[in-house]
N, C-alpha and C positions, 0 to 999 in steps of 0.2 A: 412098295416094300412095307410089310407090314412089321409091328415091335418086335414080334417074336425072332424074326429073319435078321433083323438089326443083330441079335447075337451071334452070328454066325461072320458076320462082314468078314472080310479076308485084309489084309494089312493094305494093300491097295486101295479099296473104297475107306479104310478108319482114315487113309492123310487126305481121301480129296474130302471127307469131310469138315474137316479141319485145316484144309489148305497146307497140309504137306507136315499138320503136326498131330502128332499120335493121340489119337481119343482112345481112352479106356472102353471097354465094353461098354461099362453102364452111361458113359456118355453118349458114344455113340448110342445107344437105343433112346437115352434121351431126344438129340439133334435131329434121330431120320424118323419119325414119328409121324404117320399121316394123322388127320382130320386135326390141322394145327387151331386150336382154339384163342378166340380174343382174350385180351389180358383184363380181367374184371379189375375192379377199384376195391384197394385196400381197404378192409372194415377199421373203423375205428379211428385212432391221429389224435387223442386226447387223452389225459390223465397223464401217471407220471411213468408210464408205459408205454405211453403213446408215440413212442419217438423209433421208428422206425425208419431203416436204413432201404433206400431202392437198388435194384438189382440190377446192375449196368449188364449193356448187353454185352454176348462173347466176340472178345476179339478171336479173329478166325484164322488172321495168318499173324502171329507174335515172332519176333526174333529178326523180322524181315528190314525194321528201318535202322537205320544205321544210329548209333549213338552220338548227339550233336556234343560237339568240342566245342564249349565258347569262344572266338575270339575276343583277347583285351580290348576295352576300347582307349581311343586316343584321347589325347587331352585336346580341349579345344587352343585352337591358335590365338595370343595373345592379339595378335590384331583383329580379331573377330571378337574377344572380349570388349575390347575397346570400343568396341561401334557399342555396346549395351546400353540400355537407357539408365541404368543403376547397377554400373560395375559394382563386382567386390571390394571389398574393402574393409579395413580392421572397425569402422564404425558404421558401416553397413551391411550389416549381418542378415537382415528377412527383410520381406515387403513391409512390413511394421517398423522398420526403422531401427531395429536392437542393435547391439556392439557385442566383436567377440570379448569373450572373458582376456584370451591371451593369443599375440599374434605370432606367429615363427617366431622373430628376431628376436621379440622378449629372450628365447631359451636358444637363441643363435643358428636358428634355422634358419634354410635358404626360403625364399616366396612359394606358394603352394603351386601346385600344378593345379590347373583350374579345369572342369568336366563339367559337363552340360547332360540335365539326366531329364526329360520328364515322364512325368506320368499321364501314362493315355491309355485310351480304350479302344483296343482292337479283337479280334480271333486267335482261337490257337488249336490247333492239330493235335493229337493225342499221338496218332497213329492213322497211317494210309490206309490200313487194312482194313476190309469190309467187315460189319460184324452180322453177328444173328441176337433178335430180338428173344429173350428167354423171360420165364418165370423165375419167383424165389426156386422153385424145386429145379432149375437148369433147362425145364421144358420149352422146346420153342414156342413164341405166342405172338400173335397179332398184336400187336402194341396199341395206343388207344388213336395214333393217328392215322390207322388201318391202313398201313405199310408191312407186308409179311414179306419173311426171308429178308436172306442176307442184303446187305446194303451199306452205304459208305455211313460212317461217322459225321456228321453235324459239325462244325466248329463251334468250340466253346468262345463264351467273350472272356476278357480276361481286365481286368485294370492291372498295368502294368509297368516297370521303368523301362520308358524307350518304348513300351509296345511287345515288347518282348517275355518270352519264359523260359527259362529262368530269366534275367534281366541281366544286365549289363557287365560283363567280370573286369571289374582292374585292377593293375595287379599293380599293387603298391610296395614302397620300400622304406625302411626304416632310414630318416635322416632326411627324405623329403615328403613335405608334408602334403597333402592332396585337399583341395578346395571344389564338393560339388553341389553347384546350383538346381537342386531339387523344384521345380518349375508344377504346377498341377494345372495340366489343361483336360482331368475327367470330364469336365461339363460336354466339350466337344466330342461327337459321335459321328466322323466324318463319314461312316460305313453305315450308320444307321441298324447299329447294331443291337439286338435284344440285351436290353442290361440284366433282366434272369429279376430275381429278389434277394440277391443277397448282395454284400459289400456297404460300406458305408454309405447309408442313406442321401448324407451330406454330400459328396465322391470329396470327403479329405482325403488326409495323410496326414502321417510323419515319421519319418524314415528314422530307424536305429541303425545306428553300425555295433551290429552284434561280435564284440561287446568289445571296439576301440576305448584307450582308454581319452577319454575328450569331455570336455568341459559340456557343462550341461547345454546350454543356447544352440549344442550342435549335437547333443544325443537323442532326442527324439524319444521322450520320455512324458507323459500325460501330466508328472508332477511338476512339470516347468510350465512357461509362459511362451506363448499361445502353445493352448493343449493341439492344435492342427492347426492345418495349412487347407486352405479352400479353395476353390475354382481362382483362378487369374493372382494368386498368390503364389512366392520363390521364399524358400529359404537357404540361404548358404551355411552347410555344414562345414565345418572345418575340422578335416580328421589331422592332428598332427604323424603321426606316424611317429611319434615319442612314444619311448616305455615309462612306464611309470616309475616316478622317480629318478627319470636320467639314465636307470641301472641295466645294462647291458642283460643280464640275468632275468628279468622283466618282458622281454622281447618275444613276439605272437609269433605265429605263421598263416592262422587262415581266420578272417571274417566274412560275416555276409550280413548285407543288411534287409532289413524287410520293415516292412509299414507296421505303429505302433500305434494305431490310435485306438485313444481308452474305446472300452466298449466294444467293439469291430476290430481288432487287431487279425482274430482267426478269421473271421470273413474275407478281409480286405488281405490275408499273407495268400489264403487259397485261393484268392481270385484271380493272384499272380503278383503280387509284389514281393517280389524275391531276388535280390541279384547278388553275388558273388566279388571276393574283395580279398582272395590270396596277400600274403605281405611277406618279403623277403629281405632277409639281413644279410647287405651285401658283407659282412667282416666272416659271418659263418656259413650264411645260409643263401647261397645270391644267386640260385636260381640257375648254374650253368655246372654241371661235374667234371667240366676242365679245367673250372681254377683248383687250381691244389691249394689253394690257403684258406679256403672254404669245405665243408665235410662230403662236397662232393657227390650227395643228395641225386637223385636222377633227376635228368632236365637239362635237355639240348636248346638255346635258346635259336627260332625260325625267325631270319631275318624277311620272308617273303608272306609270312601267317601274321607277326607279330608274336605267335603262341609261345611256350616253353613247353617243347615236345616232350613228352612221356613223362607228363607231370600236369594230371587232370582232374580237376574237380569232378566228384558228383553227385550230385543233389537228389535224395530219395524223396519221395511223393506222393501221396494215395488219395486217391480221389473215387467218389462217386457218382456216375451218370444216371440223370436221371432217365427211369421207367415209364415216367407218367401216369402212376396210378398210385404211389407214394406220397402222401399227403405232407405239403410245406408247411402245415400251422399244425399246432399242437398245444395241448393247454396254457401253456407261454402266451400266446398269438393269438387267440381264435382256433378254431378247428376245424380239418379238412384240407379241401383249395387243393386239386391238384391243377396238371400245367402237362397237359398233352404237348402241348406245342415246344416244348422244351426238351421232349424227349433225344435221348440221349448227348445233352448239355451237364456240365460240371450241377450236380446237386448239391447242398450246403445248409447245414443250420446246425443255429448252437444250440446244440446237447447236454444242457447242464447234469442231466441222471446219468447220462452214460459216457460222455464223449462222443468223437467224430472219428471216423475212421471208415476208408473205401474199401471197394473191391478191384481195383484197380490200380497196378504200381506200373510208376514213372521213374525213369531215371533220366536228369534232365530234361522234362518235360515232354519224354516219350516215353508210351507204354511199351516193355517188353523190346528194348531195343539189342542192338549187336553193335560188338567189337572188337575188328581185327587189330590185334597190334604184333608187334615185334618181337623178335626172340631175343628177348634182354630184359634187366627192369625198368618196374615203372612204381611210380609215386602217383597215389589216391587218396584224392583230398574229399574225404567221405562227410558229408551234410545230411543231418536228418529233418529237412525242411515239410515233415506233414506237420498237423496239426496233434496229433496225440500218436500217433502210432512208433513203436519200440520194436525196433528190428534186431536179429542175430544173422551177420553176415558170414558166410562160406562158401570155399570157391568148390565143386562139386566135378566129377566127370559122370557121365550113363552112357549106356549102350544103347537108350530106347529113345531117351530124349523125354522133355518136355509131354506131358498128358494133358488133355483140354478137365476141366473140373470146374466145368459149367453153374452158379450159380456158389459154387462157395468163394470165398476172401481171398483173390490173387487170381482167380481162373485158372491155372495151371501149376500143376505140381511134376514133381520131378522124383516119383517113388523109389527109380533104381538109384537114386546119386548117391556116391558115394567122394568122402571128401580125397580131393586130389593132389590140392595144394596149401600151403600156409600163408599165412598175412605175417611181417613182422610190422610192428608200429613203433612210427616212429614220435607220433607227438599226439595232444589232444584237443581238443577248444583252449586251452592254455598254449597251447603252442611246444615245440620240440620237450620229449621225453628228457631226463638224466640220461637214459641209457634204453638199447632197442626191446621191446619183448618180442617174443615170437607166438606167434596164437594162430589156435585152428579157427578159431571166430571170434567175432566182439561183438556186444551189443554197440549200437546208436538210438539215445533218446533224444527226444524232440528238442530242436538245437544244439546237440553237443553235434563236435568235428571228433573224425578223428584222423590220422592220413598214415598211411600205411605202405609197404612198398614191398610188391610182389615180384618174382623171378620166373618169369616165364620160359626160363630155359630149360627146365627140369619137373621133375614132380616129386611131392615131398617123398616120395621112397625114393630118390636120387636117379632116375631114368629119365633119360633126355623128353624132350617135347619135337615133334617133329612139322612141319609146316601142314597148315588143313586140323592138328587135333582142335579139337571143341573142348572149351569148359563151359560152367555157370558158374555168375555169381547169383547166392540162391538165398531168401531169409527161410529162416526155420523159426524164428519167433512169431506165435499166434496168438492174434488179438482179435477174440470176437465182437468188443469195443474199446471207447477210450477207458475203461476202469484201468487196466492193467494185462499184465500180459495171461493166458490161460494157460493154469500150470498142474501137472503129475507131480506132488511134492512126497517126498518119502519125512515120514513123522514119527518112524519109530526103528533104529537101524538095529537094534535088540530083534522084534517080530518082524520085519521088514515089513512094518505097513508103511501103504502109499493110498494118497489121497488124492483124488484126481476130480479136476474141477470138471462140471457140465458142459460138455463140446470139445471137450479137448480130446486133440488128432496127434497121438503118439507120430506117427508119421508126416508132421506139415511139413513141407519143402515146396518154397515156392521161388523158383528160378525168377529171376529180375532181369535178368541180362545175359545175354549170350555171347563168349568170348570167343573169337577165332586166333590160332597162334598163323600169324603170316612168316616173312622172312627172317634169316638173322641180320643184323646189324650191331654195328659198334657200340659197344656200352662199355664207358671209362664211369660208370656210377659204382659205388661203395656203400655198405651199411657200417659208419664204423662202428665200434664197440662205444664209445661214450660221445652223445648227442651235445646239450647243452645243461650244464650244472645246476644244479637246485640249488639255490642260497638257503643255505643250512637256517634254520630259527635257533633266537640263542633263549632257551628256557626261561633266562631272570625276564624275558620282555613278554612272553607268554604270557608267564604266572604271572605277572603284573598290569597284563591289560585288562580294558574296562569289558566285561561281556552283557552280552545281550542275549533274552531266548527269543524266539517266535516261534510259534508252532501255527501246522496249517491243518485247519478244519472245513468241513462242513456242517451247515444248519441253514435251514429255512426260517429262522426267526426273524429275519427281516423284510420277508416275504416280498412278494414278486420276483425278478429277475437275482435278485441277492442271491447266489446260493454258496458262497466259495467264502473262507474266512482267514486271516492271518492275526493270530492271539485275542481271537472273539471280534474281529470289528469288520468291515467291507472298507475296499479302499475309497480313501479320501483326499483327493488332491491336495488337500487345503490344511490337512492335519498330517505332519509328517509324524510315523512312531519313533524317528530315531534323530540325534544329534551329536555323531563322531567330529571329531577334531583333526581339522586336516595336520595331516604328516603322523596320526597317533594312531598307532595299530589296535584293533581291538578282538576280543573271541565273540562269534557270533554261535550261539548251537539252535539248529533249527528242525523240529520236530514232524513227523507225518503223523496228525494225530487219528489214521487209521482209517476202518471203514470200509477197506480193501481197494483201495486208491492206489496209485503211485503221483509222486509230484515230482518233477523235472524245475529245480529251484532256479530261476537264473537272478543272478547279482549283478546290478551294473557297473562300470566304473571301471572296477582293478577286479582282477582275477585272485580268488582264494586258495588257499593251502589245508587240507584235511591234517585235522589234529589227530581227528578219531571219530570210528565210526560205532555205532552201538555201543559205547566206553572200551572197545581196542582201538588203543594206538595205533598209526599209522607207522612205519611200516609192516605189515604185507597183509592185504585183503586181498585175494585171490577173485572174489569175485567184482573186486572192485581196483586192477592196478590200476588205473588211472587216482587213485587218491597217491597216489609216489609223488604227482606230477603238478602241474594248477589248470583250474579247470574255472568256468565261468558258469558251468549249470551243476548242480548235484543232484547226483539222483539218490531219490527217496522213496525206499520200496515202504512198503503199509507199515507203520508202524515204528519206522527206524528214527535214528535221531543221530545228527552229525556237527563235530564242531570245526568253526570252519576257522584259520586266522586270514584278517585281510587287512589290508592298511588304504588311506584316500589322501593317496598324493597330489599334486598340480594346481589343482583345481578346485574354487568352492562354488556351493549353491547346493540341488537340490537333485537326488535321482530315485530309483525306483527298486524294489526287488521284486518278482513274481512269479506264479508258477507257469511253465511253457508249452502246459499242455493249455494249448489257446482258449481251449472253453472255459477254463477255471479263469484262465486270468479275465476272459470279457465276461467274467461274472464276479466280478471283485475280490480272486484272491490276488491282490497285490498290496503293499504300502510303501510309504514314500518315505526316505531319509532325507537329511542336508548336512554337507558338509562345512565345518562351520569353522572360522580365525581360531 
């Protein structure tokens, strides 16, 4: 067949070439192309342009694996604890011999449930489905290990908790507090697996619980002691599963922790340390919609899974495979070095000019997967676990399905979608809303949650759903890197001009997941009208606390690897900029000082309250309801500036704040506070 013929394919030959999903014409003439040519070596890989992104090959059958559901895991049995050579205990905190700060009973808690986590190096599956080996322009090509046509995917190696990806979900409760022994056997390679070049060179860690509120010796923060945990080294975390301050109104709903060590944090989260840490308030929020004295939430708890049915985390992802002809060093590093032999493995490198961001989405650490669920609601505990990439989530219907779009960001787009359904939300990285919104989509930036709960019984023009209909969930935010998102901005509502940035695709739709509606079944779940209450701020304690600015920059004045800055400095373990007073509330306003950036701020400790954004008051930012609520990241679009109120109850010593688009922060935008008597 030659190119010309390619336009004419008939709907039968566009699915077998795409394994049963609709190639557009100009795909298909791409894909069926004779005299397929070898993939030459990228020119160039230096200077401050030199950072180019490789073009993973096309997955060919998408939608086909099923979307994995973590099971909890269990706590270890006290008699297996017991055999340890160096149980837990309130003054054996890590292999270095530390104490926790404060143990349950101190604040009248029962003994912690104890979990056994480590961290090891094993494989991981993207996806079963065969791909094809393409160019930047979607064409197919010989790849450099001169393997043509289609062919199964590689396993990536992954460092991980447990081995796993996502890692390990458990699902905690407020009143008992959870104890887990973070154990690091990287050095071990029982598989003899290729470790790639990226991840901690050392194979440390140290695990955050994004963003419990816990004493420093168990938040896993570079500004503490020991900055990581090394080969044949434990630390024991101790999450209390306390609100801050005692105060009922304080109380979260979804963490997750992931590896924070300075320098390699984005290395070592995209290599796989990622695991999941739901948390449920058994007085409101406990996890089962048959207690009536609870708001009744969806979520059936399966006595034979462990799981809480129809109430699923999911964790977004984007990665990029490598091509092997994409060069790993760049003026950073040397220059050149590419890695045939890696072809189609997790590629990675920190991007200080542009950020990181793939062509490849994952939802829990499958590409492009499916899910059948029930005709009832469900509760979506939504994670933005990439490295810089800012999604806008919508649930879509088409008549056509999914299009292959070979070599652009996502592979597949979804031209005809059209939206079908709404998200109400019920809470955010802060944990439960005041009260529900209803929304056709939301953004997620890098680390924030958000959890939302959809009704699959219907569509939002009120017409039933019937068993067999297909939705997508689909993002429609496009990021041709980490800067920001690529935007059509209207700049003049008088002459209706509109500016529209280079590359930007009026049309991106890129389906992420494929929902099937199955049966009906019993749903005693509720959205009430009022969630959990906002403890009102009383003005004389605002207007009276201490504030602070920082703003976040960039400059190369420090040259080398420096390039990220918070109020002119690079972080410094050793020089904290700030000294709040535990139990003393203070305003923090932290600035984006531009450049055309976005920074995703995160705070550790205690969760903040939006004063005001750009000098409006909170309430109502439209493009920002979640400032109603407390949130643990803020997002800071180019230029913006927001003041935050936060208080540093429980606990003193020392933690961190930083930006979460992981390049910025493994290039020192962060700094250290301590919380001080």
């Amino acid at each position: 067949m030659d190119r010309r013929s390619a336009l004419y394919l008939n709907r039968r030959d566009l699915f077998k070439l795409s394994g049963g999903v609709l190639l557009s014409s100009a795909a298909a003439l791409r894909l069926s192309g004779t005299g397929v040519e070898a993939q030459a070596p990228l020119a160039g890989g230096c200077g401050v342009n030199g950072e180019p992104f490789p073009t993973s090959p096309l997955i060919l059958n998408p939608f086909t694996d099923p979307l994995p559901v973590p099971v909890p895991l269990t706590p270890t049995p006290l008699s297996e604890v017991r055999t340890w050579a160096s149980p837990p205990s309130r003054n054996n905190q890590d292999s270095d011999g530390a104490s926790h700060q404060i143990w349950p009973s101190d604040l009248g808690l029962p003994d912690p449930e104890i979990y056994n986590i480590k961290l090891q190096v094993r494989d991981h599956a993207f996806t079963t489905s065969s791909v094809q080996p393409i160019d930047v322009n979607g064409l197919p090509v010989v790849p450099p290990d001169g393997v043509a046509g289609p062919r199964k995917l590689p396993n990536s190696t992954i460092y991980a908790f447990n081995g796993t990806f996502p890692g390990p979900m458990i699902y905690a409760r407020y009143g008992q507090p959870s104890l887990i022994r973070f154990e690091n056997h990287l050095d071990e390679n029982p598989f003899n697996l290729d470790r790639v070049d990226f991840g901690d060179p050392g194979w440390a860690f140290l695990t955050h619980l994004h963003n419990g509120h816990t004493a420093p010796e168990s938040d896993g923060n570079p500004h503490y002691r020991p900055s990581a945990y090394r080969p044949g080294q434990w630390v024991d975390n101790l999450y209390l599963n306390y609100p801050a301050g005692g105060n009922e109104g304080e109380k979260q709903s979804f963490f997750w922790f992931h590896d924070h060590r300075m320098d390699h944090t984005g290395a070592n989260v995209y290599k796989g340390m990622v695991g999941l840490y739901p948390i449920y308030d058994p007085k409101l929020d406990p996890g089962n919609e048959a207690i009536t004295t609870g708001l009744r939430l969806p979520g059936v708890p399966n006595a034979s899974t462990g799981r809480i049915d129809y109430d699923i985390p999911l964790a977004f992802y984007d990665c990029a495979l490598d091509d092997g002809v994409t060069p790993h060093s760049d003026f950073h590093n040397g220059c050149g070095e590419t890695h045939p032999e890696w072809w189609g493995k997790t590629f990675f490198r920190h991007y200080p000019n542009h950020g990181f961001v793939g062509d490849v989405f994952t939802v829990n650490g499958t590409a492009y997967p499916v899910l059948e669920v029930k005709r009832r609601k469900y509760r979506f505990r939504c994670l933005d676990a990439s490295i810089a990439r800012i999604y806008e989530l919508m649930i879509m219907s088409s008549t056509c399905g999914p299009v292959a779009a070979p070599g652009k960001q996502g592979q597949y787009q979804l031209p005809d979608g059209q939206q079908s359904m709404q998200f109400t939300q019920i809470a955010t990285d802060g944990g439960l809303m005041p009260f529900p919104i209803v929304r056709n989509s939301f953004e997620l930036w890098p680390a924030k949650r958000r959890e939302v709960v959809v009704d699959f019984t219907k569509y939002m023009d009120g017409s039933p759903t019937k068993k067999g209909d297909v939705v997508y969930l689909v993002n429609v935010k496009q990021m041709l890197n980490g800067r920001k998102p690529t935007e059509s901005t209207v700049v003049s509502d008088a002459t209706n001009t509109i500016v529209t940035e280079p590359g930007f695709d009026p049309n991106y739709c890129v389906p992420l997941m494929k929902i099937v509606i199955g049966d009906t079944v019993a749903d005693n779940s509720v959205v009430p009208q009022a969630l959990r209450p906002l403890i009102p701020l009383d003005p004389l304690v605002v207007a009276s606390a201490p504030t602070r600015t920082f703003e976040l920059q960039r400059s190369g004045q420090f040259g080398g690897e420096i390039e990220w800055l918070i109020n002119g400095f690079p972080f410094d373990p050793t020089v904290p900029l700030a000294f709040p007073q535990r139990g003393v509330p203070e305003v923090w306003t932290v600035r984006n000082g531009g450049g055309g950036w976005v920074h995703p701020l995160h705070l550790h400790m205690e969760e903040h309250r939006v004063i005001s954004r750009n000098g409006v008051p909170t309430p109502f930012n439209r493009a920002h309801p979640d400032d109603e609520s407390r949130e643990d990241v803020v997002a800071l679009a180019p230029g913006e500036s927001v003041d935050l109120f936060r208080n540093f109850r429980t606990f003193l010593g020392p933690y961190v704040t930083h930006c979460h688009n992981l390049a910025h922060e493994d290039h020192a935008m962060m700094f250290g506070w301590e919380i001080v008597p």
